[in-house]
C-alpha positions in Angstrom: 23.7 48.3 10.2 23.0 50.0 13.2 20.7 48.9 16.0 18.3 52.2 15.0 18.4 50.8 11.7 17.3 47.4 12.3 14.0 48.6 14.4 12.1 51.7 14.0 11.4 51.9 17.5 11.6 49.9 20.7 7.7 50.1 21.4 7.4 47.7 18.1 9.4 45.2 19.9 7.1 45.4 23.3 4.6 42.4 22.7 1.7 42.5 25.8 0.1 39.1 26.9 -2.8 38.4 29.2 -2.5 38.1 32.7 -2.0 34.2 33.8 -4.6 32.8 36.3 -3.6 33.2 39.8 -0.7 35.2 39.8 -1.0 38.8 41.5 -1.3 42.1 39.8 0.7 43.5 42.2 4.1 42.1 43.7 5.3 44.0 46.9 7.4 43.4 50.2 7.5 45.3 53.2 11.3 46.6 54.1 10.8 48.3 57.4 12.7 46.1 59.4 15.5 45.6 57.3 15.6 49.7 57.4 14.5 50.3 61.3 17.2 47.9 62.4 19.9 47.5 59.9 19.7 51.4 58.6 19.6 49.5 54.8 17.7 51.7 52.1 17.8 50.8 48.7 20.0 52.9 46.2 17.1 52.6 43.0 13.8 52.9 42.9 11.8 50.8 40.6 11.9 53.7 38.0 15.5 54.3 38.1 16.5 50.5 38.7 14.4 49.4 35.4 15.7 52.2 33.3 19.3 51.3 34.1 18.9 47.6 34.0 17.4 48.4 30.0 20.0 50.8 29.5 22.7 47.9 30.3 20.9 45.3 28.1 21.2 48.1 25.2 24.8 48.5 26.1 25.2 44.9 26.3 23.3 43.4 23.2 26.5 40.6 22.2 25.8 39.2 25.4 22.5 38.8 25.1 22.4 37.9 21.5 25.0 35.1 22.1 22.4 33.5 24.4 19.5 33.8 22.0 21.5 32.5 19.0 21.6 29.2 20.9 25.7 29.3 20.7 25.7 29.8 24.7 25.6 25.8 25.9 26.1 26.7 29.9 30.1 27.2 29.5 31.4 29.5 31.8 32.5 32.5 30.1 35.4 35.1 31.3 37.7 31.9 32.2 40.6 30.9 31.1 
């Protein structure tokens, strides 16, 4: 089965919750120094960086399922 199959559409799988008491609404920093003296700009914006960072869980889904199926117990994985 494919992964279209299994879900009609990704917005059925988006579940919203309230807010939690005393957390902001807003999370920011400010990187002017890091740019004035280091020349250092970032190479994503928040758009762009979300987008890929969903498109690689997409790509990526038996690494993340192995996680959630409880099988991953903290080994390190990719050693021999």
């Amino acid at each position: 089965m494919s992964h279209q199959e299994s879900h009609k559409s990704y917005e059925e799988l988006i579940t919203f919750v309230a807010d939690r008491p005393g957390h902001d609404l807003r999370y920011a920093i400010d990187s002017s120094k890091i740019r004035d003296e280091l020349g250092w700009a970032p190479k994503e914006d928040f758009e762009s960086g979300f987008r890929k960072t969903v498109q690689w869980y997409l790509e990526h889904r038996e690494w993340w399922e192995h996680i959630l199926s409880g099988d991953y117990q903290l080994e390190r994985l990719g050693q021999s």
